[in-house]
C-alpha positions as CSV (number, residue, x, y, z in Angstrom):
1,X,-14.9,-12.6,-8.4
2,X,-16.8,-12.2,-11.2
3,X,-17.3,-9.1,-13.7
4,X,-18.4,-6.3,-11.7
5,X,-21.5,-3.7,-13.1
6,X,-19.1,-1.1,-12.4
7,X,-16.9,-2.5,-15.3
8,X,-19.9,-2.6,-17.9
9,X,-20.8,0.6,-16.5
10,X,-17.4,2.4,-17.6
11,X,-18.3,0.8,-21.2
12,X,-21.8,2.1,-21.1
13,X,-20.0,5.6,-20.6
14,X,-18.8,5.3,-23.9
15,X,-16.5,7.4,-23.1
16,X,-13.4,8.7,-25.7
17,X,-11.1,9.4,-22.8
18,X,-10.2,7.5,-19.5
19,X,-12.7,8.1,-16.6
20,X,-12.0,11.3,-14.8
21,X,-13.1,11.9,-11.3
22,X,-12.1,15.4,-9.8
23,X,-12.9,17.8,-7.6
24,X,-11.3,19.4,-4.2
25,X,-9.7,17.3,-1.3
26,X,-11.9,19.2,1.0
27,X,-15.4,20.4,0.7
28,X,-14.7,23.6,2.3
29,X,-17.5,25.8,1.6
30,X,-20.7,26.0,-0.3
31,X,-19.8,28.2,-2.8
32,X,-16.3,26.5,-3.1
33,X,-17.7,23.3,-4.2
34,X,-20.3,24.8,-6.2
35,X,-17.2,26.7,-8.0
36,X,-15.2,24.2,-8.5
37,X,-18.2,22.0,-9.9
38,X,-19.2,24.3,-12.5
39,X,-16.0,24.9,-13.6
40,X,-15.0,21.2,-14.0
41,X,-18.2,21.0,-16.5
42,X,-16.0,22.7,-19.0
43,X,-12.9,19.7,-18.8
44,X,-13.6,16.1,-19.2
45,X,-14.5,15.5,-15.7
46,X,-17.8,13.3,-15.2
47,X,-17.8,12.9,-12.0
48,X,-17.4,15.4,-8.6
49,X,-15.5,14.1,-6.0
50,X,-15.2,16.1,-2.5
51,X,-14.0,15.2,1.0
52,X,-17.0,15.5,3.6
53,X,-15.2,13.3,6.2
54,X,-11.4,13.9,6.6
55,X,-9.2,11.9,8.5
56,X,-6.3,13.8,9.4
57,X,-3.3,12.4,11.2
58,X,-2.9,14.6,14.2
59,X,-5.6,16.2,15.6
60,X,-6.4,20.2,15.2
61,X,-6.2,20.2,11.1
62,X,-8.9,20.6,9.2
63,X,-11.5,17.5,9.5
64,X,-14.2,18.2,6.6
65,X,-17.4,20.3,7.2
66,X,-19.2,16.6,7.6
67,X,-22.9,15.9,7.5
68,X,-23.8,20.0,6.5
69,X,-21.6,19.6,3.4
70,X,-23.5,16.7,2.2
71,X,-26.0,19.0,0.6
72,X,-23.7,20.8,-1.1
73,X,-22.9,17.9,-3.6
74,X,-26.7,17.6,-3.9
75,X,-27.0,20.8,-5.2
76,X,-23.8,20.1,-7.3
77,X,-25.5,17.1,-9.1
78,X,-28.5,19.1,-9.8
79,X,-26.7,22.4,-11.0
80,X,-24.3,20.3,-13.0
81,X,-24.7,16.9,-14.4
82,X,-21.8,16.0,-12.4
83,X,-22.0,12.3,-10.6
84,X,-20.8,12.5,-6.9
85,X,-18.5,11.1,-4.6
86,X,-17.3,10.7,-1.3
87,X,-15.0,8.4,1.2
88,X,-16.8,7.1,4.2
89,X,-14.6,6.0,6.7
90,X,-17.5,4.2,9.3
91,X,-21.2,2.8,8.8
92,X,-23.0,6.0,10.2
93,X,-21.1,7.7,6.7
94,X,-21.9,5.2,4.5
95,X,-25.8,5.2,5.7
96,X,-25.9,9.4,5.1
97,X,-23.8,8.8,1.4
98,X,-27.2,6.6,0.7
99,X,-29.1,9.0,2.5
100,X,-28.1,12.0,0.6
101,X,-28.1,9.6,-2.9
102,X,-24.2,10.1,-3.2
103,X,-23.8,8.2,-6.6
104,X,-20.1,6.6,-6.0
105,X,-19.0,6.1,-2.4
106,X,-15.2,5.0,-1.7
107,X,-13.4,3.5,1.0
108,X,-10.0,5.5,2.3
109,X,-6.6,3.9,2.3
110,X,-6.8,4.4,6.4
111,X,-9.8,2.6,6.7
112,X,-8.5,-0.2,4.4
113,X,-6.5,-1.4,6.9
114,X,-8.7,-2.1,9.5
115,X,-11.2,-5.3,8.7
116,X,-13.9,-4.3,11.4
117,X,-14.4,-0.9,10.3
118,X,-14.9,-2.5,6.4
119,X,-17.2,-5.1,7.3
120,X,-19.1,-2.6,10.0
121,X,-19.2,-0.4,6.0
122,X,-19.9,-3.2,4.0
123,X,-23.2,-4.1,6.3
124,X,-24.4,-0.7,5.9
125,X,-24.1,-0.7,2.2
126,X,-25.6,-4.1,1.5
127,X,-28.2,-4.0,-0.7
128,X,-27.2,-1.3,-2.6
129,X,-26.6,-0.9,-6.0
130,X,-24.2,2.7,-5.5
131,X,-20.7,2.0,-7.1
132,X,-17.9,1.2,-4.3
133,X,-14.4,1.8,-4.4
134,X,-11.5,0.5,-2.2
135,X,-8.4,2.4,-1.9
136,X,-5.1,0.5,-1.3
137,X,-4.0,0.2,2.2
138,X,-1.5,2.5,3.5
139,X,1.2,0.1,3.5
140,X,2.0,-2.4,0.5
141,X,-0.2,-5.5,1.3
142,X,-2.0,-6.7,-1.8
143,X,-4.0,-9.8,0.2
144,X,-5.7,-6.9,2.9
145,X,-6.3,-4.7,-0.3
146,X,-8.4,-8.1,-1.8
147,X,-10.1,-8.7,1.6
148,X,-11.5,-5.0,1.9
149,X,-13.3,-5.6,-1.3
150,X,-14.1,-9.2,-1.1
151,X,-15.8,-7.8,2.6
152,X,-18.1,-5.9,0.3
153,X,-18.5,-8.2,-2.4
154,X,-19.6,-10.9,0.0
155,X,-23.0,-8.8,1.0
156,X,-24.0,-8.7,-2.2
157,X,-22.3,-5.3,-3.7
158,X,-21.7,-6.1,-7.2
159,X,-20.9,-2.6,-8.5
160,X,-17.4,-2.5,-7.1
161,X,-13.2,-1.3,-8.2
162,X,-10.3,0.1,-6.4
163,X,-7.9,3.2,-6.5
164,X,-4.6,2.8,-6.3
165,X,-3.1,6.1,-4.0
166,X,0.2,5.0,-3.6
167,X,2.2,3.1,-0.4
168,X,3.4,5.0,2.6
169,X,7.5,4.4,2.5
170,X,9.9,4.6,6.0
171,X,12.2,6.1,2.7
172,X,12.1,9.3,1.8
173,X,11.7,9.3,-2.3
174,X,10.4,11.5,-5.1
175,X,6.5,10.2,-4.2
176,X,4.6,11.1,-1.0
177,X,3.1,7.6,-1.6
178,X,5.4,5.3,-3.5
179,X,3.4,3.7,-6.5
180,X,4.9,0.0,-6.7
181,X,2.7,-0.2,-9.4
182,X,3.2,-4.0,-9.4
183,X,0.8,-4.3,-6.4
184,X,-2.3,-2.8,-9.1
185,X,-0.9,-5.1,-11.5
186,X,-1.0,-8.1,-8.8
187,X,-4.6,-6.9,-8.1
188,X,-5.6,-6.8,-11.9
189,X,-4.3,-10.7,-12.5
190,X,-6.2,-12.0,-9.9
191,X,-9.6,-9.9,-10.6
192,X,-9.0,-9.3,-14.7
193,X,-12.4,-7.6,-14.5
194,X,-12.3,-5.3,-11.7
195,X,-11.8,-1.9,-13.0
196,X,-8.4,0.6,-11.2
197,X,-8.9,3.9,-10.5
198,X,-5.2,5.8,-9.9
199,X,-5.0,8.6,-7.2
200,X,-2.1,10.8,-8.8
201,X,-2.2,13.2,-6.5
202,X,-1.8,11.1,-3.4
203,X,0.6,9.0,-5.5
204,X,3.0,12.6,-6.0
205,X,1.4,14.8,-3.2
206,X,2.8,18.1,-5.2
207,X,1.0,19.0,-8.7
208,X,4.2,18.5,-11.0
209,X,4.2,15.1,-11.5
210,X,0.8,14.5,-12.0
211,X,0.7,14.4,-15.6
212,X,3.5,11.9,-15.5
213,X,2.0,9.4,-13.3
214,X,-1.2,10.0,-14.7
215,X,0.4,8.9,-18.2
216,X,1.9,5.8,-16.7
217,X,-1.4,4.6,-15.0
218,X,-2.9,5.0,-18.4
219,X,0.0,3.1,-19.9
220,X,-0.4,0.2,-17.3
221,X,-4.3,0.2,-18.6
222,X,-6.2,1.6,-15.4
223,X,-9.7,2.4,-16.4
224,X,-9.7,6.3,-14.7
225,X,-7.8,9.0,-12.8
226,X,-9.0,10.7,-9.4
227,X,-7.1,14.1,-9.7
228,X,-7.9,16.7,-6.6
229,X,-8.8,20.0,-8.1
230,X,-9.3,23.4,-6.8
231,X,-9.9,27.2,-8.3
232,X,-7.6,28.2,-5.4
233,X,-4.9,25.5,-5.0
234,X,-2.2,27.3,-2.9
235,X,-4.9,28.2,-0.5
236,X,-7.0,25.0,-0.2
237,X,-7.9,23.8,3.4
238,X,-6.3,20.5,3.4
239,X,-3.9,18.9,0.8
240,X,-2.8,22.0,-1.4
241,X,0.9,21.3,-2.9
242,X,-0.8,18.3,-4.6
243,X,-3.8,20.4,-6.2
244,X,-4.8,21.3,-9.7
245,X,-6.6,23.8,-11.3
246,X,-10.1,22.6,-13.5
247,X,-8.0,24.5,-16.4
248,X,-4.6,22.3,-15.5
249,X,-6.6,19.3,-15.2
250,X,-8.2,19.9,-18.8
251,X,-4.3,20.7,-20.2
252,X,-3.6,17.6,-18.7
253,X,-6.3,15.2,-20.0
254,X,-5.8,16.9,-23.5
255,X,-2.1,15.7,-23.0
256,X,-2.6,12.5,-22.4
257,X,-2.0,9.7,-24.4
258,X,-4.3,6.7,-24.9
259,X,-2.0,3.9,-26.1
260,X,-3.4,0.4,-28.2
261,X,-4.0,-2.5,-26.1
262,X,-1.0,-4.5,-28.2
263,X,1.0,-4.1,-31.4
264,X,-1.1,-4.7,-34.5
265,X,1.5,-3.7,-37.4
266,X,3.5,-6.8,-39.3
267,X,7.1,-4.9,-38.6
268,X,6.0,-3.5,-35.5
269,X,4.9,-6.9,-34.1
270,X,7.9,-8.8,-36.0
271,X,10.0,-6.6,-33.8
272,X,9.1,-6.9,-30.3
273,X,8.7,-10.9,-30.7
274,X,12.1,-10.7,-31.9
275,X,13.3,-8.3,-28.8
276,X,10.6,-10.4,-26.2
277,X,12.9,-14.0,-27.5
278,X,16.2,-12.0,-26.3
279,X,14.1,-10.9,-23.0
280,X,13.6,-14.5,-22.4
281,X,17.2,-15.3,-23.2
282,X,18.3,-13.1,-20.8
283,X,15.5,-14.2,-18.3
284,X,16.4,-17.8,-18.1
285,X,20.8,-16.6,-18.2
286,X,19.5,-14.4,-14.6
287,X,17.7,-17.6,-13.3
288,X,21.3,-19.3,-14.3
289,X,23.3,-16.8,-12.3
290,X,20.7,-16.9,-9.2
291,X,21.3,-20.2,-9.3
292,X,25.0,-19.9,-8.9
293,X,25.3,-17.3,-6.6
294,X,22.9,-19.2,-4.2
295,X,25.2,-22.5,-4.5
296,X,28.3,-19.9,-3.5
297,X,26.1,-18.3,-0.6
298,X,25.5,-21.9,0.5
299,X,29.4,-22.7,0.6
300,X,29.5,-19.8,2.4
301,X,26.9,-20.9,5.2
302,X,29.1,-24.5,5.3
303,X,32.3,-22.4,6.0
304,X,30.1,-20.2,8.8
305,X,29.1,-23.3,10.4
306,X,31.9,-25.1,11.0
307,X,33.8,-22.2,12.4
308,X,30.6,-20.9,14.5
309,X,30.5,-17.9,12.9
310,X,26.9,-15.7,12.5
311,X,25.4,-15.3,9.2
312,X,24.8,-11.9,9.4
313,X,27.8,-10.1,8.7
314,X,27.4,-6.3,8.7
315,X,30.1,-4.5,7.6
316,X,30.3,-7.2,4.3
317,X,26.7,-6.5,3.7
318,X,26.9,-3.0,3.5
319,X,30.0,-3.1,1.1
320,X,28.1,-5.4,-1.2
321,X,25.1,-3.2,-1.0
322,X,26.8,0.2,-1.5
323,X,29.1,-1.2,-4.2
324,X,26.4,-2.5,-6.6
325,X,24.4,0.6,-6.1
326,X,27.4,2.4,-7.6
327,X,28.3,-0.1,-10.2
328,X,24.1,0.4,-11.4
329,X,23.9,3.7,-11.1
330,X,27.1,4.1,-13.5
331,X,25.0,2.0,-16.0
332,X,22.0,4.2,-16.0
333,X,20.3,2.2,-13.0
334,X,18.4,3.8,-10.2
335,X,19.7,3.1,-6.4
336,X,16.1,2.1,-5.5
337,X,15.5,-0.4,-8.3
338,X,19.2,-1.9,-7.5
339,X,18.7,-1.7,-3.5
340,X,15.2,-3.4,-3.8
341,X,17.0,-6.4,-5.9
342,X,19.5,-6.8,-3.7
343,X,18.0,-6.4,-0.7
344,X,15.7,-9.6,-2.2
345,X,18.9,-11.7,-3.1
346,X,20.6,-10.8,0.6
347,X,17.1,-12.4,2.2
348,X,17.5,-15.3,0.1
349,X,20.9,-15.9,0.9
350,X,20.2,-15.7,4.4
351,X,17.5,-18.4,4.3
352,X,20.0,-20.3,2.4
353,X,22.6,-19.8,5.0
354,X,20.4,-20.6,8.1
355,X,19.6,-23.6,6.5
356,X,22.9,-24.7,6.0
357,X,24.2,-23.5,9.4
358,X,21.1,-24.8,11.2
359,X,21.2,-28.1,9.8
C-alpha cells in the first residue's frame, strides 16, 4: 500500500504536538456536545470526536441518540473550528457521515471483525476523499486488522490509518483491552506509511492510566491519540470510568513527552551500539539455548513413544509453568511476560514431540 493522503495530511497540520482527537463516548445531548466542544478549543484538541451510533453488548444500555445527533457535530464544526468524527458501523451510517459532511469517519473494533459489514462500508464510501480509520479487531489478529483496510483501500479510498484500542483478553489484567503493542508495530512494518492512531481509553477503560499509555504510544511513534472526554465524566451516558475532563486532557498533553526519532549525540550513540552488540550476544546465546532445550524435548518425545506414553503431561506442565513464573518474578519479571514465553516454548515442544511420537 502506498503512502496514504492521510499521512501528508498529519504533516500539512504542522502540528508541534501529536494529533489529538477528543471528545465524549456518547453524544448525549445538544448542549453536551456543544459543551464539551467549546471547551476542548482551549487544549490542543483539533478534532471532535462523538459517538452517534453505539454498539453496546447487551441490549437496554444506552445506544447513541443516532441520525438526530448528527447535527449536533455540524453545529460543532461551525461554532468551533473543530474537525469531526464518528464510527459507522453499516453502509446506511457511512452514507449520512457523507451526508452530514462528517470530516473523519472510523470503523469500530466490532465491526472490524466482520468482512461483509466492511466491504458493505467500503462501497458506500468509495469515491470519497473523507479520511477513514480502522480500529483493531476485538481480538488480536493482525491479518483481519490489514484486510478491513485493504477492503477500503481497494475502492479507491486513499485517505486512510488505524487506531489501535487494545485486545479483548479471556485474562483478567490491569487493561480492559490488552495493548500487545507488537500487533501496531506488526501493522506499521508492513504499511511504514500508514499513520496509528492509539485509543488510551479503550486500551485502560478507567482515566488513571491514560497518561501512561498515552506516553508509550508516543514512545512507539504513533502519529495521534483518541482520548474520550467529558465536562461530567462520572455521570457520562456510556463509558464513564475511562473519561477525561478537556482540563485533564490539556494537563495531560502538556505532560507528554515527544522523544527524537534516534540517538544523534557521539557518546550517546557510542553507548547503545555498544549495549545493542551485547543485545545481540545475548540474542544469538537464547537462540543457542532454544536450540538445546528443543533437542531435550525431542529425547523426551523418543522416550514417550516407545513406552506409549501421551505427550501432554499435565501435572509436569503446570510445575514447569508455576515454577518459572516464580523464579521471574523473583528477578523483577512480570507473570504475564514469563507465562506468554513459556506458554510459546511448551507449543513448540509439543510440535516437536508429536513429530517424534507420530513418526
Amino acid at each position: 500500500m502506498e503512502s496514504t493522503n492521510f499521512s501528508t495530511w498529519l504533516k500539512d497540520m504542522e502540528l508541534n504536538h501529536p494529533l489529538v482527537i477528543a471528545g465524549p463516548c456518547s453524544a448525549e445531548t445538544e448542549e453536551q456536545v456543544l459543551n464539551i466542544a467549546h471547551q476542548l478549543k482551549e487544549t490542543d484538541a483539533t478534532i471532535f470526536r462523538a459517538g452517534i451510533w453505539k454498539p453496546r453488548t447487551r441490549p437496554g444500555n444506552f445506544e447513541g441518540n443516532g441520525v438526530k445527533a448528527l447535527p449536533w457535530l455540524v453545529k460543532v464544526k461551525e461554532e468551533t473550528g473543530l474537525l469531526t468524527t464518528i464510527e459507522v458501523a453499516n453502509a446506511q451510517h457511512a452514507k449520512l457521515a457523507l451526508e452530514f459532511d462528517i470530516d473523519i469517519i472510523w470503523i469500530g473494533a466490532r465491526t472490524t471483525v466482520n468482512p461483509f459489514a466492511v466491504q458493505e462500508i467500503a462501497d458506500a464510501l468509495q469515491g470519497t476523499d473523507k479520511i477513514v480509520l480502522v480500529k483493531n479487531p476485538i481480538n488480536p489478529d493482525l491479518e483481519l486488522w490489514i484486510g478491513a483496510i485493504e477492503r477500503l483501500h481497494a475502492v479507491g479510498i486513499k485517505n486512510l490509518g488505524a487506531i489501535h484500542r487494545g485486545f479483548s483478553s479471556f485474562k483478567k489484567t490491569k487493561y480492559r483491552n490488552t495493548p500487545q503493542w507488537q500487533i501496531p508495530i506488526d501493522l506499521k512494518n508492513r504499511f511504514p506509511t500508514l499513520p496509528i492512531i492509539c485509543d488510551p481509553s479503550h486500551i485502560c477503560g478507567e482515566r488513571e492510566r491514560i497518561l501512561e499509555v498515552s506516553q508509550t504510544a508516543l514512545d512507539l511513534k504513533f502519529e495521534g491519540l483518541m482520548i474520550e472526554t467529558h465536562f461530567d465524566p462520572d455521570n457520562a451516558w456510556s463509558d464513564a470510568k475511562q473519561q477525561i475532563t478537556p482540563s485533564r486532557l490539556k494537563t495531560i498533553t502538556e505532560e507528554l513527552k515527544v522523544r527524537k526519532g534516534r540517538v544523534v549525540e557521539k557518546d550517546s550513540l557510542k553507548k547503545l551500539t555498544s549495549l545493542r552488540k551485547e543485545i545481540n550476544v545475548l540474542d544469538k546465546n537464547l537462540i543457542d539455548l532454544l536450540t538445546e532445550r528443543m533437542d531435550v524435548v525431542e529425547n523426551i518425545g523418543r522416550v514417550k513413544k516407545d513406552g506409549n506414553v501421551a505427550i501432554l503431561q499435565r501435572s509436569r506442565w503446570q510445575d514447569v509453568i508455576n515454577k518459572v513464573v516464580d523464579m521471574g518474578e523473583q528477578n523483577g519479571l512480570s507473570s504475564e511476560f514469563i507465562e506468554k514465553i513459556f506458554k510459546s516454548i511448551h507449543q513448540e515442544s509439543i510440535e516437536h514431540q508429536n513429530r517424534i511420537v507420530n513418526s
